[in-house]
N, C-alpha and C positions, 0 to 999 in steps of 0.2 A: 782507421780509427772511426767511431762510433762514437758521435753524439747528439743530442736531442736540446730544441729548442721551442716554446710555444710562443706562435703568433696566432692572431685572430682568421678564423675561417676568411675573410673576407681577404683579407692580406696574403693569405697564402694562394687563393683564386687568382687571384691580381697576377701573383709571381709564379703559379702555372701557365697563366695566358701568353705572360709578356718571356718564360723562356719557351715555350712552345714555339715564336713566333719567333726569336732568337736562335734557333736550335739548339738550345741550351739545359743546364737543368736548373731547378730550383737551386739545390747544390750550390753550382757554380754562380749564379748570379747571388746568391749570397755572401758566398766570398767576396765577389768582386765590391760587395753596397759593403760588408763590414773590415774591408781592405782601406775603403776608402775614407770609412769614416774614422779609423782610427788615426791615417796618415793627415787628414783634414785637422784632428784635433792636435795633433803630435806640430803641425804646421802654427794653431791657432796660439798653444803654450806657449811656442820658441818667437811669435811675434811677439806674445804682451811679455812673456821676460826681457826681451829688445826694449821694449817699449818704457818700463819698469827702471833699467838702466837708464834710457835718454833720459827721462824723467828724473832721474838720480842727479847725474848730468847737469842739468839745465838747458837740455837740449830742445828746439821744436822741429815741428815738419818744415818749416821752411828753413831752416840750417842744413838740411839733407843735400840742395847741390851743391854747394860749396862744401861741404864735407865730402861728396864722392870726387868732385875736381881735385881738393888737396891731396887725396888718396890716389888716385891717377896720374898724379905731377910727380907725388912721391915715387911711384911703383917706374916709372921712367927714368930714374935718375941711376 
């Protein structure tokens, strides 16, 4: 599969050098920068919806160890 993207000449220098120096291709390190950044944002949503909930809740950050103890005492029983 074929497809095309435009970055700036300078950006694309940058990511000839650094797979060159990788044994890589630009290709592949592409993949790998937009693999990551969607799993980062996919990462970033599923925190603030957490977060959105606690919020909901009346929850804070300091309720979090006593909520993972009660969950740990529970999961023992």
């Amino acid at each position: 599969m074929q497809n095309a993207i435009q970055i700036s000449d300078e950006l694309l220098a940058e990511l000839q050098s650094k797979a060159a120096l990788e044994g890589k291709s630009v290709n592949e390190l592409a993949e790998v920068a937009f693999r990551q950044y969607l799993e980062k944002d996919q990462w970033q949503r599923l925190v603030e919806s957490k977060r959105a909930a606690a919020r909901i809740r009346g929850l804070k950050e300091a309720d979090v160890p006593r909520l993972v103890d009660e969950v740990r005492r529970e999961r023992r029983l």
